[in-house]
N, C-alpha and C positions, 0 to 999 in steps of 0.2 A: 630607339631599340639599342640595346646594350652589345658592347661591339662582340663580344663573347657568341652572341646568340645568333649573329647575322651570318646565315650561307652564301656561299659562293653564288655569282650567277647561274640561273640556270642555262643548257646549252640551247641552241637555237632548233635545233635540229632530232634531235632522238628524245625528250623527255627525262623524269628522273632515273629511270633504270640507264638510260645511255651516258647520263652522268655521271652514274656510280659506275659503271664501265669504265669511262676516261679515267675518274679520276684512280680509279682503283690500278689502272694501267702503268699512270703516271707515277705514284705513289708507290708501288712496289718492283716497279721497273722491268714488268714486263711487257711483252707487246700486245694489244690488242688484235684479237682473232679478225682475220679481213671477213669483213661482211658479205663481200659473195660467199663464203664458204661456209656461213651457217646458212645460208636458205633463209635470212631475213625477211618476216610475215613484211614487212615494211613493202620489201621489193617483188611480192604478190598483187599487191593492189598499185603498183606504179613506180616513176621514180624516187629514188631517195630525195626526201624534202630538206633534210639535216645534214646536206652536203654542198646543195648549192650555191651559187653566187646571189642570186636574188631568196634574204632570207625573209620570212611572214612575219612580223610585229606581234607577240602578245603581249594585255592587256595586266595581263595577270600569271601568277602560281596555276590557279587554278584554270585558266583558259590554257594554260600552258600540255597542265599534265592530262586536260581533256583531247587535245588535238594529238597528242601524244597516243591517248587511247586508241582514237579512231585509224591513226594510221599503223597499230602494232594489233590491233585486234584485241585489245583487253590489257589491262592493267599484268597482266601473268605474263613475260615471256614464253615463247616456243619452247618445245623442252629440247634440249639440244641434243643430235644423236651421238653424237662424240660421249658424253657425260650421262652420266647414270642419273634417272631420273623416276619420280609416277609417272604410271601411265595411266595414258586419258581414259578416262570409262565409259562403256559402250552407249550408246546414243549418240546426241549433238558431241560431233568433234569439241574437244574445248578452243577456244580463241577463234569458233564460227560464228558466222554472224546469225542471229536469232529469225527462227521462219517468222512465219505469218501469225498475228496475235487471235490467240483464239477465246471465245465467249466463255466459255468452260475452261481455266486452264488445269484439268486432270486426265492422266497423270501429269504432276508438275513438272514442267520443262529446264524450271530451275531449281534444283534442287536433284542431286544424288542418290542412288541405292533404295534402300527403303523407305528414304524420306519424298522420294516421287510420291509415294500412296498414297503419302498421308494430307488428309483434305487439308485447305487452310481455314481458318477462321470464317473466311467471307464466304467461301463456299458451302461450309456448314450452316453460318444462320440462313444462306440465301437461301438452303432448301427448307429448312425448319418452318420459314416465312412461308413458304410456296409450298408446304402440304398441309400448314392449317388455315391457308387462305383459302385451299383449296376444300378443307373440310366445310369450314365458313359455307362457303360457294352452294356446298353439296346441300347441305343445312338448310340452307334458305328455299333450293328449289323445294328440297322437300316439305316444308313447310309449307311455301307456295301452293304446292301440289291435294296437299292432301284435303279431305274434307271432313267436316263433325260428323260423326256417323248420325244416324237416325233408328235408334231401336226400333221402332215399329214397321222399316220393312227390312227386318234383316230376320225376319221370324219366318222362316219357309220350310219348317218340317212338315213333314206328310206321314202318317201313317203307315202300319205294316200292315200287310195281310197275309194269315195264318190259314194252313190249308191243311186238311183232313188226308190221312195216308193215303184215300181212295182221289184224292186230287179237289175235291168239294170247300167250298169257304168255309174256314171254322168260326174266326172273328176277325174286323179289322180294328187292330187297337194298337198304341203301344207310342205312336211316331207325331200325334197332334201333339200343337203348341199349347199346353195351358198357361194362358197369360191375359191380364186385362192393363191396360195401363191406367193408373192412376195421380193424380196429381201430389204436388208432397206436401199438401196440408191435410189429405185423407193418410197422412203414413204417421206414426204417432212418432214424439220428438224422442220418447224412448230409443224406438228404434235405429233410426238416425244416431244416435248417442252412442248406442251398443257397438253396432259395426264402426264407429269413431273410434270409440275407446277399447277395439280390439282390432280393429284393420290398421289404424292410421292416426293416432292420436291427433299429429298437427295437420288434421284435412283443412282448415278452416283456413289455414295460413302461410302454407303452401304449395308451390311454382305447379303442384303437378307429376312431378315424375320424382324417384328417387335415380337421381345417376350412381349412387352406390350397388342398389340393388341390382338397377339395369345390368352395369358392369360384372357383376357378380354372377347374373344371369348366363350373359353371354359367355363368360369362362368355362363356368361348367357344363355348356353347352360344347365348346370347343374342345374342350377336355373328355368328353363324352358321358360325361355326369348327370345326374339327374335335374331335371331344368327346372327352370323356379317362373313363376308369373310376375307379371308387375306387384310392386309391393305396394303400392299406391292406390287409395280408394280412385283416384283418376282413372290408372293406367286397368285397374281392375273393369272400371265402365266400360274404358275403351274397347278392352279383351271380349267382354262381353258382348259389347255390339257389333263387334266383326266377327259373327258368327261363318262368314263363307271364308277364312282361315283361322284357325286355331293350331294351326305348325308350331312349331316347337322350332323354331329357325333360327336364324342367325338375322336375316331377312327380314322375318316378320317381325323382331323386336327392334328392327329398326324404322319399320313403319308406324309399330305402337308407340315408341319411342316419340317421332315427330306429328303425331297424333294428337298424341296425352300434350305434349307441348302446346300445339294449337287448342286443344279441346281448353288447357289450363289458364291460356290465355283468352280466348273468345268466349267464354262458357261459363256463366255462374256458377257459385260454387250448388247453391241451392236445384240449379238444374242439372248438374252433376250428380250430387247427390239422388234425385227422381231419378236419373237416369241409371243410376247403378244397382239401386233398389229395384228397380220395375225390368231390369232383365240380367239377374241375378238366379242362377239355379240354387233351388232349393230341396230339389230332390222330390218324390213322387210324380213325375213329372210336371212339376210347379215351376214354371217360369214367374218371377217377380213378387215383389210380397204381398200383393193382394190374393194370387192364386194359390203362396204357399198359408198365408192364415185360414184360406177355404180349404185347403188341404190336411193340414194338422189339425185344425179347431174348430170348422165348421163357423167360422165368422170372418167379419171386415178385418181390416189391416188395421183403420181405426179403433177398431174396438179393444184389439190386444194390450195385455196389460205387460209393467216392466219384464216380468219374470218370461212370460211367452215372447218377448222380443229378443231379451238375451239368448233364450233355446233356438230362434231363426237365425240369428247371429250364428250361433254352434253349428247348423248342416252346411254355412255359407263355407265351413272349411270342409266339405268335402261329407255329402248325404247319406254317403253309400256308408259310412261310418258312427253317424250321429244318428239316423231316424230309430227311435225306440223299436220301429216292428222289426228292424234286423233288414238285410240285405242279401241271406248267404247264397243265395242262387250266383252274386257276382263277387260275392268274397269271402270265406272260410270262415274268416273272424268278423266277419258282420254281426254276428248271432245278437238276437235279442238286448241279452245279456249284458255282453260288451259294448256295444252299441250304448244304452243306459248310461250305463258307468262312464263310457266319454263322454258326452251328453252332456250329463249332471256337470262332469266335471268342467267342462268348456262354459257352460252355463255358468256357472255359479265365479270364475275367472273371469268369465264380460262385468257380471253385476259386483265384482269387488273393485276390476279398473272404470267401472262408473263413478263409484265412488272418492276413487282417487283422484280421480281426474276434473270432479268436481261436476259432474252430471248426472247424481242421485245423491242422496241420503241417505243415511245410513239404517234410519228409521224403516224406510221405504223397504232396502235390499234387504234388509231382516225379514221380511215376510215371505221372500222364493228363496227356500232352501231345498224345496226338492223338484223333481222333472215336474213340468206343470201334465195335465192328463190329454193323448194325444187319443184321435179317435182311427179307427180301422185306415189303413190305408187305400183303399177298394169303394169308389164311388161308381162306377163302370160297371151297370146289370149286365152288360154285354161278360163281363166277367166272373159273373155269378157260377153257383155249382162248384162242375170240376174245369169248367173254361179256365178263370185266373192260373190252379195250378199247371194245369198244361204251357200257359204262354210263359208262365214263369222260367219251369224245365225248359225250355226252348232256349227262351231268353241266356237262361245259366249255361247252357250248354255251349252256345256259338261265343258268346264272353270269354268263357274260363278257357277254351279253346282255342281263340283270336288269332293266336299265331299259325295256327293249322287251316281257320274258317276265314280271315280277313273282317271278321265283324267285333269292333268296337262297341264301348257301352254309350261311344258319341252317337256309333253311326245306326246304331240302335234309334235312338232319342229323336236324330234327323227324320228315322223312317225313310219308306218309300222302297220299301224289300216288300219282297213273297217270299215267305217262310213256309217250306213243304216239311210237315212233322213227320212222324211215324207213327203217329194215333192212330188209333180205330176207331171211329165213334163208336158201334154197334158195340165194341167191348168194354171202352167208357163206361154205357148208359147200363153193361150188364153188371160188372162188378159194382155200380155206384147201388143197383140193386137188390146186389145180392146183399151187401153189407148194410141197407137200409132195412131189408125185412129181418134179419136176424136183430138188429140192434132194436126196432117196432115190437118183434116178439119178446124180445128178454127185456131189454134193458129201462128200466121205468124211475127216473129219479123223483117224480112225485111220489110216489109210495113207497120207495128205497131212498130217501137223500142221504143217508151217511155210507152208501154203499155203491148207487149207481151212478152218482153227481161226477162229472168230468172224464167221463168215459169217451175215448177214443178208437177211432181206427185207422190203418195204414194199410194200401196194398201194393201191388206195382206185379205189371206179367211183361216179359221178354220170351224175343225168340230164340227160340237157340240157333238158328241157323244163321242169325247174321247179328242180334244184339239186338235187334230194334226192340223198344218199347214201345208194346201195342197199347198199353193200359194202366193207368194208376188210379188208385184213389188217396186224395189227397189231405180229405176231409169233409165235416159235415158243407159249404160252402166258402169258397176261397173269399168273399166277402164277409164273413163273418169270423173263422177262423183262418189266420193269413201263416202258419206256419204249415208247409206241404209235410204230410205226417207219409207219404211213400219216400221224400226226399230226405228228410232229416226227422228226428224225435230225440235219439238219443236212449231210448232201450233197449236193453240188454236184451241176444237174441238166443239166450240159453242152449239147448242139448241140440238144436238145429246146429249146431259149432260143431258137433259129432262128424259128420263126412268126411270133414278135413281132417280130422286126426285118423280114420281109417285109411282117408287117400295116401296120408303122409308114412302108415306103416306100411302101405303096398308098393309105395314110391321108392322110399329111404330104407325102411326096413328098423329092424330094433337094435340093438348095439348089443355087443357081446357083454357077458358081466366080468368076465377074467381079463377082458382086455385093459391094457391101458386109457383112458381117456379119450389120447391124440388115436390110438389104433383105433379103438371103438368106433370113433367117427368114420372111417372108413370101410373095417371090417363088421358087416349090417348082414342081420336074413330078414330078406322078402319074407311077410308077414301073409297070412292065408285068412279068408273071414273063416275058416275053421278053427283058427286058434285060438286057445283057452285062456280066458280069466277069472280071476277073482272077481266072485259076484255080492261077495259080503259086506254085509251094512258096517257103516263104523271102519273101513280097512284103512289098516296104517299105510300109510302109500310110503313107499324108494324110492331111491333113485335107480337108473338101472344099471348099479353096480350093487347092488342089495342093501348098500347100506339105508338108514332112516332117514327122509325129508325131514328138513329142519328150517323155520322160517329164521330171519334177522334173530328171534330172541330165544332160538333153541325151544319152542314149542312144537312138537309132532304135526303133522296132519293125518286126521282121522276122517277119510270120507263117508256121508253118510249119502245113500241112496233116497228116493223118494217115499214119501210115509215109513222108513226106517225099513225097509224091504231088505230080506238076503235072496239072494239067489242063488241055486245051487245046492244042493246036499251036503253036511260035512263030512271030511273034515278039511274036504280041498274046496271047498263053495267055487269051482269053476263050471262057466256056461260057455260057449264058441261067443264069438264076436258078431255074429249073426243076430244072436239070439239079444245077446248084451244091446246092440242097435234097436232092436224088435219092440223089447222092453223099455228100453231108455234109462241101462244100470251106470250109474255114475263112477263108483268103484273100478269098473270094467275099465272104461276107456279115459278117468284119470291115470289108472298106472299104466295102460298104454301109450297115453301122452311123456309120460316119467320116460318109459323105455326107447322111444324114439326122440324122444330131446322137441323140448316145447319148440325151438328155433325152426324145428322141420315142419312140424304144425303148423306154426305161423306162413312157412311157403307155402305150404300147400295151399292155406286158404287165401292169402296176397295173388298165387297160380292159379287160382279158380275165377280171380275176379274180385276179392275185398279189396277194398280200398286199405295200406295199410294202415292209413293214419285212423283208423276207426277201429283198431287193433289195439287192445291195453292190458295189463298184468300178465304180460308173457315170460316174469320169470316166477309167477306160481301156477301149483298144481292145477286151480281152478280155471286155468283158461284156456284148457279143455273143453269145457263146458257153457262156454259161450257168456262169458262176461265183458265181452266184446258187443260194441254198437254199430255194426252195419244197418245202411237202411235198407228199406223194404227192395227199392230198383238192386240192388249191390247183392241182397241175399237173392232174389231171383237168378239175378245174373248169373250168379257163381254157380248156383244150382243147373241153371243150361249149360252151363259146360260140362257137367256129367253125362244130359241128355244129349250132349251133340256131342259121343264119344270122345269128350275131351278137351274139345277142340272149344277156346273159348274166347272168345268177341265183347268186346267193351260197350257194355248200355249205351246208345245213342239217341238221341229222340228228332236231330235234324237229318232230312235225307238232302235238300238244296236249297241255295236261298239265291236268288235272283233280282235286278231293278231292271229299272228302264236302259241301263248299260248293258244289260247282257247278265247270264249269269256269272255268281261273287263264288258261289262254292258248292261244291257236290261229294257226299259222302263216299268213301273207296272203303271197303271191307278191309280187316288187316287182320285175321285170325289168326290164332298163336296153337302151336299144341301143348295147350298145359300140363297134361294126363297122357299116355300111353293109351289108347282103346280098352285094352285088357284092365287096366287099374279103374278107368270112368267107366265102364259098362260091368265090372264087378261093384263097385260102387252103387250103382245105381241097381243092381240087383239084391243088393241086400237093404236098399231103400223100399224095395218092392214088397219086402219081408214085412215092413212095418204100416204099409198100408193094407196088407191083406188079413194080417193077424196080429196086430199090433199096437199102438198108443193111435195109430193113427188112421183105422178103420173108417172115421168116416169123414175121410176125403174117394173113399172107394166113389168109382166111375164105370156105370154096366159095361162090361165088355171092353173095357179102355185096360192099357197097362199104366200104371200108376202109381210111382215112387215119391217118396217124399217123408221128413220129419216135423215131429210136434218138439216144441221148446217153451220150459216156463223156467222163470226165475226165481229167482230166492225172496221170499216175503212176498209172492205173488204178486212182483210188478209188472209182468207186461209177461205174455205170453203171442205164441208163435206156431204157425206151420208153412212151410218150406216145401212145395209137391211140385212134379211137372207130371206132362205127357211127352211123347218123343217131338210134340208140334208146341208146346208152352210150359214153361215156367213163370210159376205164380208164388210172390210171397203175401203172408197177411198176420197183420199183427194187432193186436190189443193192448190196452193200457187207459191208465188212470192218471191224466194229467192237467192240472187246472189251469185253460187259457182263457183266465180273466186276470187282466196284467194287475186289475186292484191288489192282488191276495199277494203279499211277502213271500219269501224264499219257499218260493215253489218248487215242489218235489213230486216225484212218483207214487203215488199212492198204491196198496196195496187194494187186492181184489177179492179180498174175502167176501162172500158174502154177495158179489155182485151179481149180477139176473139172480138172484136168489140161489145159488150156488154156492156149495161151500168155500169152492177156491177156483179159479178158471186156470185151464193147461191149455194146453196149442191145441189138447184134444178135442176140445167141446168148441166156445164158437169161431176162433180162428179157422177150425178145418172144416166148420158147416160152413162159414162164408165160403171157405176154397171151394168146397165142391158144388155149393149153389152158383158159385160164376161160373166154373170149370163146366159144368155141365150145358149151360148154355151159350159158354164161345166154345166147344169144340163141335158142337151140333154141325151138322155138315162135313168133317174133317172125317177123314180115312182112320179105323182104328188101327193103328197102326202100331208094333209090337218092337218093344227094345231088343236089342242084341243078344244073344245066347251069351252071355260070359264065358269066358277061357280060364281054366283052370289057373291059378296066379298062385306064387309063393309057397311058402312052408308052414305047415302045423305046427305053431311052437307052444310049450307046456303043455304035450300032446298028453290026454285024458280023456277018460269017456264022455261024453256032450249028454248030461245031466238035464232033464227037465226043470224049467222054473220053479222055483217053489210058489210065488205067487198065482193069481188065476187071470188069465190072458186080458185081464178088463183096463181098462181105462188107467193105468199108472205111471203118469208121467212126473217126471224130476225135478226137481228143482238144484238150479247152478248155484254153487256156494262160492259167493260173490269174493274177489280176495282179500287179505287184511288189508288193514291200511297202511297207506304206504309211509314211507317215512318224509318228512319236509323236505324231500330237493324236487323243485320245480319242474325239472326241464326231464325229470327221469320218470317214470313209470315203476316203483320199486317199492310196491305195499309191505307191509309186513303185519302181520298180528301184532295189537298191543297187550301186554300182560291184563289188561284190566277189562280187554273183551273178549275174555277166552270163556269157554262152557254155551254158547249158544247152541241152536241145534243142530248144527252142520258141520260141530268141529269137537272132537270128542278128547278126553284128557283121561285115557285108561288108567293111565300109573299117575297118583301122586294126586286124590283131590276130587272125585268125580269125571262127569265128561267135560270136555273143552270143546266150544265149537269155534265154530271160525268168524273168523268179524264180519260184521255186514262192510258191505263193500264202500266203499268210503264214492263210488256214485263216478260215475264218467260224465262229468259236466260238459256239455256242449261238445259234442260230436259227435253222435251219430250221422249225419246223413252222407250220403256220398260225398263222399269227397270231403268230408267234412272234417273238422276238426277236433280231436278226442283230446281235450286236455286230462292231465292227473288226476286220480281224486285228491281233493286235500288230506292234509295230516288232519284234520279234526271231524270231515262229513265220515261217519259211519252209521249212517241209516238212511241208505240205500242211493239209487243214484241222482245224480244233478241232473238239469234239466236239456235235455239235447237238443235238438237245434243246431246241429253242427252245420258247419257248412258246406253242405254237399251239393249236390246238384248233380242230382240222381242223371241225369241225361247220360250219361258217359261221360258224364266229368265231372263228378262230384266235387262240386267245387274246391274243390277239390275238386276232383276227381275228373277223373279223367280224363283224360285226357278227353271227355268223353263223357264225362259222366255224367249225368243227367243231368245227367243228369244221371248218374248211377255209373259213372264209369268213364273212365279216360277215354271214352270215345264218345261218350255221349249225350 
């Protein structure tokens, strides 16, 4: 070593720091600090080693500057108190000797400040290691654990049974398993193919589970989002066959999870495959595909050809939305209709990715282009008559309610409830008759076919004193016709829409004409049924600031009355509102609609009991006049809040429903006062007007008090009467509508003609049905007598009250349907189009001849309670769509109701 580089010895005694001591002492000539007086760490653990006469030998530098260490406490001197220094930072003194070594070293003991926190490398993988070993671990038992399920005993639904108001068995039906298991060489390779090439393309070829989807599951489960199922035809079997959980957990998709796993490994694909087909819902209650091809087509699972595979493929996403007959008792938008239309469209999306995927031909898929033909869904004679629609209303009502009732459309399907209705039988079997002999006596479509062919009926009666519904008719038989015609139809229920605009002038009152707009709205006179209007045919209708109604295209409105009738003497053609009611003058209580502002109309009849969504064209004149689709439970109802001075109760059709656990839920009244007493029992006295001397004479009842309206519509499609007793309200309605699902865009037919009649009103068989049932359910009931009315409001456009001109007979109205509306979807905003103006309802004095008003572009699918009223289209103007809404008349139209029947939020 080069002599430049070589150090001095080192000392024997204190190491390199006591080196650089000395020599720094010696070097600069001063003296070195005596070492008792710094408190040398040396002379803590003993005597100085680096002073004595017997000095230690080391080896080396580095053996040197190690013993060094040990005897100064660490490479760092003391910090001297004399001399400004850091200070040691809290914890371990520095130049301490080190505790005890611990397993875990966090926080770190060596290391400073914020860097104690922070983990080291070893301590991070060691856990990373130790929580997915530990997952491993989890993994395994559970796999260990779990076992293949076995579809065939996981099928333990039972039955519900349905009970009669008076407490008697109605039917037990609703809660058996239909399922047969079958093997997968009786399942056609079609169908295999279909749910492949739309569940799960690569079933064939893979593990089993999607860990994507799982994951993706589980998130928006945690996130509180809408949960998704396995997305795996596997993990779908699995869901399936653990029928004794179906949670929505966090839990349970970790048992599915390690299931599907096992089931993917243990488990032919081909026995998978059987297994996921054979306990698969398909909706009517159709477990597995051999029950749902008995279901839909009346054949084996074998015999099904491609196109009927793809369509059992389409309800595997969800039945209540794909089966052709509609669903709406559990969903608004199930209707017929709709239902089709996704259908078709889900169908015909399976048999294109068959083809891509290389499991048809093209050849083959060109021949199902349209829904193949499904048959009734109603094989259950137990269900025949008015059975079916009762349990259906049931059904719809505790569903659409679920959150109120606790009953699901699972817990449905399980069965094993007592279901106590609010039926009557005895008033079942009487309205089922009463409507049978009138249809016997008139209605003959052998010898009328272009006139009597699809003739229908609807009825429904509530109590007023608590909502229940004691009675509907739903149809000729629930096994033959499966749309409940008390629950939904979708016809317009014409001049019966009258009360509510009378309720709403006695409520709200009319608006001043001098006032401003914003004042108007407040500043109102209380409206008297002595007040005077214009009874004149053809009347240019206001607003009520006098100026002219004007539609979108600056066309007038010219209302014209029934058979072109004026009322009144000129030159002031005013009648009271009595009389205007009595007769059923349209003139009259359109510009009373005009003066009280349609929007108050609409309350009123929302506060009686409509459902509003079965409410449409509320910003023209004409809906007034009932161009609105309530169904028959919704127009009852509404009408018993009149009779029960106001006071009004949501249609219900469940009173409790009960298991073997004990009872699940029991009905609690919740009436509202819609109406003042004074407003609903002046109402209903001038209701009384029209059954004693009026359109609607024969709903009269000897010795009974008895209110009530007739309503017909424009082009004679469907007519109406609307009556109670102070103990029942009853609605009953007619129409021409053809359910045979063969015949294309099915509409409303018009009823010229029909019983050999020149036009049918609410006046003729609607109101002989009412009073042939009314007359024998009120047999035994106290005749009991409505309320004296109290003198209410103001006589406004006060004038002498002019006799009719017409003669007291039979002259009921026809509602002039609105324009049509303009193309936006989501709004309800008809207007006249220049190209259908001059019909009969809508007159053009200045400029051209008369203008009538457009046929109403049709309220597709909505009437029933609850039910759904979409738009008309911009292009239907002859007459309405087909209804079907989804209501569910109970008190919960499915709408509805909360309640609707099934007819109402409650029932």
């Amino acid at each position: 070593m080069s002599e430049h580089r070589r150090k001095p010895p080192q000392p024997q005694g204190g190491g390199r720091a006591a080196a650089r001591r000395g020599a720094s002492a010696s070097s600069s000539g001063r003296r070195a600090t005596p070492r008792g007086a710094t408190g040398s760490p040396s002379e803590a653990h003993g005597p100085d080693h680096g002073t004595g006469d017997e000095e230690r030998p080391y080896s080396g530098r580095a053996e040197a500057r190690r013993a060094a260490q040990r005897s100064t406490g660490g490479r760092r001197r003391a910090a001297d108190p004399g001399r400004s220094g850091r200070r040691a930072p809290a914890g371990r003194p520095r130049g301490s000797a080190p505790g005890k070594k611990r397993i875990i070293d966090y926080p770190r003991t060596d290391r400073d400040g914020w860097r104690r926190w922070v983990p080291s490398w070893r301590l991070t993988s060691g856990l990373c290691i130790a929580f997915f070993g530990s997952l491993v671990a989890i993994a395994g038992v559970g796999y260990a654990l779990v076992e293949v399920p076995n579809v065939a005993l996981t099928a333990k639904a039972q039955n519900n049974v349905y009970y009669w108001s008076d407490g008697s068995e109605m039917v037990a039906t609703g809660g058996e398993t239909n399922r047969q298991i079958v093997n997968l060489s009786q399942i056609p390779i079609e169908m295999q193919d279909a749910v492949i090439s739309q569940e799960n393309k690569t079933f064939r070829t893979d593990s089993g589970i999607d860990p994507k989807g799982i994951a993706r599951a589980m998130m928006n489960m945690a996130r509180g989002e809408s949960t998704q199922g396995g997305s795996t035809i596997t993990q779908q079997y699995v869901k399936n066959a653990r029928l004794d959980d179906q949670s929505q957990t966090v839990t349970r998709k970790f048992k599915e999870l390690f299931v599907s796993i096992k089931v993917g490994t243990d488990v032919s694909k081909e026995d998978i495959m059987a297994g996921y087909l054979n306990s698969a819902y398909y909706g009517r209650n159709a477990y597995g595909i051999e029950a749902a091809a008995r279901a839909y087509f009346n054949k084996k699972a074998i015999d099904l050809n491609p196109g009927e595979c793809a369509f059992l493929a389409a309800t595997l996403k969800g039945a209540t939305y794909y089966d052709p007959a509609g669903a709406t008792t559990i969903d608004r938008a199930a209707t017929p209709e709709a239902n089709k239309k996704r259908a078709l469209a889900q169908m015909q999306d399976t048999l294109n990715k068959m083809v891509e995927y290389g499991h048809l031909d093209r050849e083959t898929r060109d021949k199902y282009t349209e829904l193949p033909k499904v048959q009734n869904p109603r094989f259950n004679t137990a269900l025949s008559g008015q059975i079916g629609y009762l349990v259906d209303l049931a059904n719809g009502y505790l569903v659409n309610n679920s959150e109120k009732t606790g009953i699901t459309e699972k817990k449905l399907r399980d069965g094993g409830l007592s279901i106590h209705t609010t039926f009557d039988k005895k008033k079942i079997g009487q309205l089922e008759k009463a409507v049978q002999k009138v249809e016997k006596e008139n209605i003959d479509p052998k010898k009328r076919p272009d006139t009597d062919t699809h003739v229908q009926f609807g009825g429904a009666s509530v109590d007023p004193k608590s909502g229940a519904i004691v009675a509907i008719y739903g149809g000729e038989d629930s096994t033959k016709h499966f749309t409940n015609n008390a629950d939904q139809t979708g016809a317009q229920v014409g001049s019966t829409f009258k009360p509510y605009v009378l309720a709403a002038a006695m409520k709200w009152g009319i608006r001043d004409p001098d006032l401003s707009e914003v004042q108007a709205q407040d500043e109102r006179t209380q409206v008297s049924p002595k007040s005077m209007y214009n009874g004149k045919n053809k009347l240019k209708i206001e607003n009520y600031d006098d100026s002219i109604w004007h539609n979108e295209e600056g066309e007038e409105w010219l209302q014209v009355n029934d058979g072109d009738e004026t009322y009144g003497d000129p030159p002031n053609y005013e009648i009271d509102l009595r009389t205007a009611m009595q007769y059923s003058v349209n003139s009259a209580y359109v510009q009373l609609g005009m003066d009280v502002g349609l929007d108050k109309v609409k309350e009123a009849a929302v506060d009686s009991g409509v459902l509003e969504g079965s409410l449409t064209g509320i910003d023209f004149p004409s809906f007034s006049l009932g161009i609105s689709d309530p169904s028959a439970i919704r127009m009852a109802g509404s009408y018993a809040t009149f009779a029960a001075s106001g006071k009004q109760n949501d249609p219900f059709s469940v009173t409790k429903v009960s298991s073997k656990d004990g009872e699940l839920f029991k009905h609690e009244a919740a009436p509202n006062q819609a109406f003042t007493s004074q407003i609903a029992d002046n109402v209903t006295d001038v209701l009384k007007t029209v059954v004693e001397d009026g359109t609607g004479t024969n709903a009269q009842l000897e010795g009974r008090d008895v209110a009530g309206k007739t309503g017909t519509t424009d082009d004679n499609l469907s007519a109406w009467f609307v009556g109670y007793t102070p103990q029942l309200s009853t609605a009953i309605s007619m129409f021409r509508y053809p359910d045979d699902e063969t015949v294309k865009d099915r509409t409303f037919l018009p009823m010229y003609g029909t019983g050999d009649q020149d036009s049918i009103h609410g006046a003729s068989f609607p109101s002989e049905i009412w009073q042939a049932y009314m007359a024998e359910a009120m047999k035994g009931e106290k005749k009991a007598k409505f309320p004296e009315p109290e003198p209410i409001g103001e006589v406004v456009n006060d004038a002498p009250s002019l006799p009719p001109t017409p003669s007291a007979t039979e002259t009921e109205e026809k509602t002039t349907p609105p324009p049509t509306p303009s193309p936006t979807p989501e709004e309800t905003t008809p207007s006249p189009s220049a190209t259908e103006s001059c019909t009969d309802f809508l007159g053009c004095e200045d400029g051209g001849g008369e203008n009538g008003d457009t046929e109403n572009g049709g309220t597709e699918n909505g009437g029933a309670d609850g039910g759904v009223t979409d738009p008309p289209g911009p292009t239907n103007t002859g007459g309405n769509g087909n209804g079907n809404g989804n209501g569910n008349g109970n008190g919960n139209g499915n709408g509805g109701d909360e309640g609707g029947i099934f007819a109402g939020p409650a029932g």
